[in-house]
C-alpha positions in Angstrom: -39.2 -21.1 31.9 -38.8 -17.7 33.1 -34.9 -17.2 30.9 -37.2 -19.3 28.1 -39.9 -16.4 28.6 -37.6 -13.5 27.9 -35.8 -15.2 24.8 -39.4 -15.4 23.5 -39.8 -11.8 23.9 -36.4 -10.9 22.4 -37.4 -13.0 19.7 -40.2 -10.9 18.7 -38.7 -7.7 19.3 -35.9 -8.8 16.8 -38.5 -9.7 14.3 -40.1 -6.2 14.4 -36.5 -4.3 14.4 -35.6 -6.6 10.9 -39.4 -5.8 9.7 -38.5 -2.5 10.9 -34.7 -2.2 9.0 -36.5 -4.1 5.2 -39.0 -0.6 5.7 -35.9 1.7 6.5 -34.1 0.5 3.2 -37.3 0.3 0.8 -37.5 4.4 1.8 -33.9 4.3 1.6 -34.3 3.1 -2.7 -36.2 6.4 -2.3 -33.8 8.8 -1.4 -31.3 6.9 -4.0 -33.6 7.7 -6.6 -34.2 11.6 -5.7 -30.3 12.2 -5.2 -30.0 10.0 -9.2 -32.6 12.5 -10.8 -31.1 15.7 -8.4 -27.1 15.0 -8.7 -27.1 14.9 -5.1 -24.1 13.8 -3.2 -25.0 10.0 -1.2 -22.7 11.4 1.7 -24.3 14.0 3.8 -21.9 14.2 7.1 -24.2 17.1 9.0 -27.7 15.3 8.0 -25.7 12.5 9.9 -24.8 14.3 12.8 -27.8 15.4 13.5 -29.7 12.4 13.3 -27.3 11.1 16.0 -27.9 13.3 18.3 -31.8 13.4 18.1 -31.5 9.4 18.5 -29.1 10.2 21.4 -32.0 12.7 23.4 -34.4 9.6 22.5 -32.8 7.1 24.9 -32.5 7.8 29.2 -29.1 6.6 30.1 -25.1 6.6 28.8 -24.7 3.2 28.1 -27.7 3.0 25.9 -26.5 6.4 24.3 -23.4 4.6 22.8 -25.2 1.7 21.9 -27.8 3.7 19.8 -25.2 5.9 18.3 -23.4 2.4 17.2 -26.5 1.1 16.0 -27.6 3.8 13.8 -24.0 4.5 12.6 -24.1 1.3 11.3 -27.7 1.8 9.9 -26.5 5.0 8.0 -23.7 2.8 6.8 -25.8 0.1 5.4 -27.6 2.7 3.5 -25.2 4.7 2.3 -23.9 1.5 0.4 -27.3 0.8 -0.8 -27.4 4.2 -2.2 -24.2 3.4 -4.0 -25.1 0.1 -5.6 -28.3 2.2 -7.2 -25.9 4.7 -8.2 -23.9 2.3 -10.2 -27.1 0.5 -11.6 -28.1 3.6 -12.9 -25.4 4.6 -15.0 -24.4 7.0 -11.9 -21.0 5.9 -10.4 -18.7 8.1 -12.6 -15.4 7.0 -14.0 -12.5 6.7 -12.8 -9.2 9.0 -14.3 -7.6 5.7 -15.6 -7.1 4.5 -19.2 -7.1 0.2 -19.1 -4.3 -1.1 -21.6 -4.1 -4.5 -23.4 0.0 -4.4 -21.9 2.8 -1.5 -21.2 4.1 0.2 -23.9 8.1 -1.0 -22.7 9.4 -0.9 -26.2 12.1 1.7 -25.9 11.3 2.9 -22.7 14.0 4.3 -20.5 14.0 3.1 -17.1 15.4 4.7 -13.5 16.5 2.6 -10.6 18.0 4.0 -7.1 21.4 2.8 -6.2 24.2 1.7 -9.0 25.2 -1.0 -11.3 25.0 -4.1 -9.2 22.0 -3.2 -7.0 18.9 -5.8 -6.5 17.1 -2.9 -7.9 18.8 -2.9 -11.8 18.5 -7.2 -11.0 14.8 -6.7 -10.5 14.3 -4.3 -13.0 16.3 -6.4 -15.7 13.3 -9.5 -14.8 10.5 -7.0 -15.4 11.8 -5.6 -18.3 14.7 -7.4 -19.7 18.6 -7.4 -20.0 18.5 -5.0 -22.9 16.7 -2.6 -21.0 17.5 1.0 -21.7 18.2 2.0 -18.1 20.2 5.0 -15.9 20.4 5.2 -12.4 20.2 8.0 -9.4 21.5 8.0 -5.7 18.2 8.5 -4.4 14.6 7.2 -4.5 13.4 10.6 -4.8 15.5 11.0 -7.6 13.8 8.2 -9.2 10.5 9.7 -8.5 11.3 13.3 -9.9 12.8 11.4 -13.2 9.4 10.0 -14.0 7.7 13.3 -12.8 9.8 15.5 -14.8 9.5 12.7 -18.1 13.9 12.0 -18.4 12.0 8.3 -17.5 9.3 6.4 -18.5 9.1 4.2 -16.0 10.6 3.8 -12.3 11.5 0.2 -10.4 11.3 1.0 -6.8 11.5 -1.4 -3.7 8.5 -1.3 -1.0 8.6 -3.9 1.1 11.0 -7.3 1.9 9.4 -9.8 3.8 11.8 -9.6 6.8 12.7 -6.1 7.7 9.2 -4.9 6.4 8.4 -1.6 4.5 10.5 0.7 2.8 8.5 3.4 4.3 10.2 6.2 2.5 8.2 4.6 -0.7 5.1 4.9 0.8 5.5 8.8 1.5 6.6 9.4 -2.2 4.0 7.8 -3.9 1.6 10.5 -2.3 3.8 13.3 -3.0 4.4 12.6 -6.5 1.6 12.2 -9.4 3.0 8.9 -10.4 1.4 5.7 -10.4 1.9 1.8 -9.5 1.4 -0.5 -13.1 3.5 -3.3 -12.3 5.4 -5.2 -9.6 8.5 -7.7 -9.7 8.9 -10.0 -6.9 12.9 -10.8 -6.0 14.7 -13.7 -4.1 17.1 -11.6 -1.6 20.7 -14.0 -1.0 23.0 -11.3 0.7 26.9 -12.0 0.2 29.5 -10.6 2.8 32.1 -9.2 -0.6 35.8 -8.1 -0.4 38.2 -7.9 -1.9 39.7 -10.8 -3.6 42.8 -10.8 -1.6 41.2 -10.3 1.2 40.9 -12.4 4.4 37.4 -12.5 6.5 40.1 -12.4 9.6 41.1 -8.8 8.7 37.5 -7.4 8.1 36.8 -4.3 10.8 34.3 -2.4 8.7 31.4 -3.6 6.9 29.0 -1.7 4.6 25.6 -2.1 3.7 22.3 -0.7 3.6 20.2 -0.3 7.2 17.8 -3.0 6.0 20.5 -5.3 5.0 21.9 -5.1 8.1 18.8 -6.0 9.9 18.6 -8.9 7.5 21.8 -10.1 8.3 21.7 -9.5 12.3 22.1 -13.0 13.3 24.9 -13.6 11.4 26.5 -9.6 12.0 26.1 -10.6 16.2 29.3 -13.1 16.3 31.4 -10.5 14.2 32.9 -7.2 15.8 33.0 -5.1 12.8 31.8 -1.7 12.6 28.6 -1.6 10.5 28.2 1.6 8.6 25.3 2.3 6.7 25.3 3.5 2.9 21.9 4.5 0.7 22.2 1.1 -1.3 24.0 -2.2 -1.6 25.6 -1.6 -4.7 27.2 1.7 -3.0 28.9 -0.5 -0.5 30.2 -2.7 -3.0 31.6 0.1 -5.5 32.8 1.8 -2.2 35.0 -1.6 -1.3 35.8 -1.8 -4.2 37.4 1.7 -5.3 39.2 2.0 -1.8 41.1 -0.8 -2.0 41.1 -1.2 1.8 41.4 -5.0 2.8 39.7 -4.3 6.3 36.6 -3.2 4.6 33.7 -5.4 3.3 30.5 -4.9 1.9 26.9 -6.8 2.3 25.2 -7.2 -0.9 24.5 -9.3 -3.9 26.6 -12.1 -5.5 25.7 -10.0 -8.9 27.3 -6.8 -7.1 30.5 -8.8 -6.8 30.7 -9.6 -10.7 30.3 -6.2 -11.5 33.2 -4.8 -8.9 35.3 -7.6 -9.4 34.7 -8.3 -5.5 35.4 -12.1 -3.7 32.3 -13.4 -2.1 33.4 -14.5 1.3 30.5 -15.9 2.3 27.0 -16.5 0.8 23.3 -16.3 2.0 24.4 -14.5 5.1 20.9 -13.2 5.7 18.7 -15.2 8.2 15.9 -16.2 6.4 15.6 -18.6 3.2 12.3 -16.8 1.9 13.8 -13.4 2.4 12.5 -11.6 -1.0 11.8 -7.7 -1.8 9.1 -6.7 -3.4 9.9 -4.0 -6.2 7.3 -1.6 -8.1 7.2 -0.8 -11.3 6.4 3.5 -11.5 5.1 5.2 -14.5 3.9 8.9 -14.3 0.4 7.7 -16.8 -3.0 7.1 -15.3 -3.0 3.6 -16.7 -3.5 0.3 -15.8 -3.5 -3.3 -17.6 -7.1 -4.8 -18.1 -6.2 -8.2 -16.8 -4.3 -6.5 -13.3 -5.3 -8.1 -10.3 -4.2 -5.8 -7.4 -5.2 -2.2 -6.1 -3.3 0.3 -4.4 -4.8 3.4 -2.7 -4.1 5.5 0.3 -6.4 7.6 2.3 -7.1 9.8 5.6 -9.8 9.1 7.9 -11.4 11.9 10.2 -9.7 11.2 13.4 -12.4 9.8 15.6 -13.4 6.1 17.0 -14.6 4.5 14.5 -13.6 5.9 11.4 -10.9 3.7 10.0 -13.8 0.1 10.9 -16.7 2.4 8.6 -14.0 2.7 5.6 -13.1 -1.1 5.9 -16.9 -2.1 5.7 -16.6 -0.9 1.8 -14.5 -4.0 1.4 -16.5 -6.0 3.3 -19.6 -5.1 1.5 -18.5 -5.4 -1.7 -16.7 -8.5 -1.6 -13.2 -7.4 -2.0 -10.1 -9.3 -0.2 -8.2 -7.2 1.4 -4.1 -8.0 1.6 -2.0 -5.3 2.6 -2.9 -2.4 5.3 0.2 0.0 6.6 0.2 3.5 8.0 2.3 6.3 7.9 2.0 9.7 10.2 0.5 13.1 8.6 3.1 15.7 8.5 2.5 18.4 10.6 -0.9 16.6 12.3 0.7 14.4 15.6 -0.7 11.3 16.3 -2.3 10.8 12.8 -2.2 8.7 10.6 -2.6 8.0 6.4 -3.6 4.5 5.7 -2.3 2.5 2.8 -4.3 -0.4 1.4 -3.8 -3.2 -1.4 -7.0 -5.2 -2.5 -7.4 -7.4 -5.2 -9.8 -6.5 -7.5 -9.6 -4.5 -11.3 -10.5 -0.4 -11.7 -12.9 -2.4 -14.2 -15.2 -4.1 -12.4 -18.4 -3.0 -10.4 -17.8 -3.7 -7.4 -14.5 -2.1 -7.4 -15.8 0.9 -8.7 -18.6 0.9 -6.1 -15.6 1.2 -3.0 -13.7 3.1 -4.2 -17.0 5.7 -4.6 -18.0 5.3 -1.1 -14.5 5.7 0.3 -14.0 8.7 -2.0 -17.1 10.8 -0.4 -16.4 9.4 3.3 -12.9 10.0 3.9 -11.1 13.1 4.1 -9.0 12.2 1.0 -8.3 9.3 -1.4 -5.6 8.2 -4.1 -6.3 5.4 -5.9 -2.2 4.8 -6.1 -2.2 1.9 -9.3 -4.1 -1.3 -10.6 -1.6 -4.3 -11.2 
């Protein structure tokens, strides 16, 4: 009876902190209202320190310290959205720097992939966009990037991720560098080819060319083969590099569409070790637009570097509904041992909800891109 007394008094107790927490957010409607009619920011970082540390003197040991700092860090939190959602009701939230389309204007467009004739990037561009595609090409991605920036391209098609070796983190760093912007993606089965050339035998091969990822695609296969691997800025490069020298120890590792287009033998086919492997490409464009049926989000953003921070920007998902599907990081130049966080949700720069997010995440990080809707 005595363990049954005490969960009666907890019981109570919890019924006057929830009592307690319905009064805290009817006052909290208040101060929503007075920062609507004054243009006040929601986010006040020093009016939240302070109120830490005056709940911090109110308690008598350091264990209860952290757990009242917790609990009213998550209080702040819960009003802080509240104060949000009443910003939006009242015609408050803002709008965003994005212009919703019916489609993309692709009509003429000149398009810029890394890499050469006979890369998976021109194959994946040609499904997004079509064979007749009016399209040129550059050795690097930031090549690709500059085209759009500078306007010699309309659009870019740039790979960011393949589902076995994992992110092309170089991407990732451009797309916060550059003002451009993600409006479309294209999805690509990955079958890498071992190529030679076509008198070639597989018994002479002592030098094999490819691109680093490639090569970590193709490991298994690579690890009963002593050939020296040495790594080139695309597939297609490897192939056109085979193919030029004429050398018969060389091959290359890339696409069976590479070896059309450099008259190359496939010696083997689907060499990499994973039936599902696929890349995921982007589709770049340097206009704030986005098409009003897109389904998926892009953004980026830094978090003040403390416990907690990145958990209080994820509760905008959480509170608004929003499935998350992507989260990667990348280090901060020139900060060690911090970090920018990349994030992909589904949702539309349209709806409310979306709009409400990406409001509170815009006034509580240190900085935000909203990187393309898609």
């Amino acid at each position: 009876m005595e363990l049954e007394e005490l969960r009666g008094q907890i019981d109570e107790i919890d019924a006057q902190i929830v009592a307690l927490y319905e009064r805290r957010m009817d006052v909290c409607k208040g101060v929503a209202q007075y920062k609507i009619e004054n243009g006040k920011k929601v986010f006040d970082r020093q009016r939240e320190i302070e109120k830490l540390e005056r709940v911090r003197s109110l308690v008598h040991d350091e264990f209860n310290s952290h757990g009242v700092t917790e609990l009213f860090e998550q209080l702040m939190s819960m009003s802080r959205k509240l104060q949000y959602r009443l910003l939006a009701e009242n015609g408050s939230q803002g709008k965003l720097p994005f212009i919703g389309v019916d489609r993309l204007s692709t009509e003429g467009a000149r398009v810029v992939f890394q890499g050469s004739e006979g890369s998976y990037s021109q194959a994946a561009m040609r499904r997004f966009f079509g064979d007749g595609v009016n399209s040129f090409h550059v050795e690097t991605f930031r090549d690709a990037m500059s085209a759009i920036d500078e306007g010699s391209a309309d659009f870019a098609v740039l790979p960011i991720e393949n589902s076995t070796a994992g992110i092309v983190s170089e991407i990732y760093d451009l797309l916060v560098e550059f003002e451009n912007y993600i409006v479309g993606e294209q999805v690509l089965p990955i079958e890498h080819c071992l190529l030679a050339l076509p008198e070639a035998d597989k018994g002479a091969i002592q030098r094999v060319y490819s691109h680093p990822q490639s090569f970590m695609q193709c490991a298994r296969y690579l690890q009963g083969c002593d050939w020296q691997q040495i790594s080139m800025k695309n597939n297609a490069f490897a192939a056109k590099k085979v193919a030029e020298e004429g050398d018969m120890a060389q091959a290359a590792i890339a696409g069976e569409h590479a070896a059309k287009i450099y008259g190359l033998k496939v010696l083997e086919k689907g060499i990499n070790q994973s039936d599902t492997n696929s890349t995921r490409f982007i589709i770049i464009t340097n206009q704030k637009i986005f098409r009003k049926d897109a389904g998926k989000i892009s953004i980026c953003f830094e978090v003040p570097h403390k416990s907690g921070s990145l958990y209080h920007m994820l509760s905008h998902f959480i509170y608004n509904n929003l499935s998350m599907t992507k989260i990667e990081s990348r280090p901060i130049e020139d900060r060690n041992w911090e970090y920018r966080f990349f994030i992909d949700f589904e949702g539309n720069l349209a709806d409310s909800a979306v709009k409400n997010a990406l409001r509170g995440l815009r006034e509580e990080t240190r900085s935000m891109k909203i990187l393309g809707n898609y």
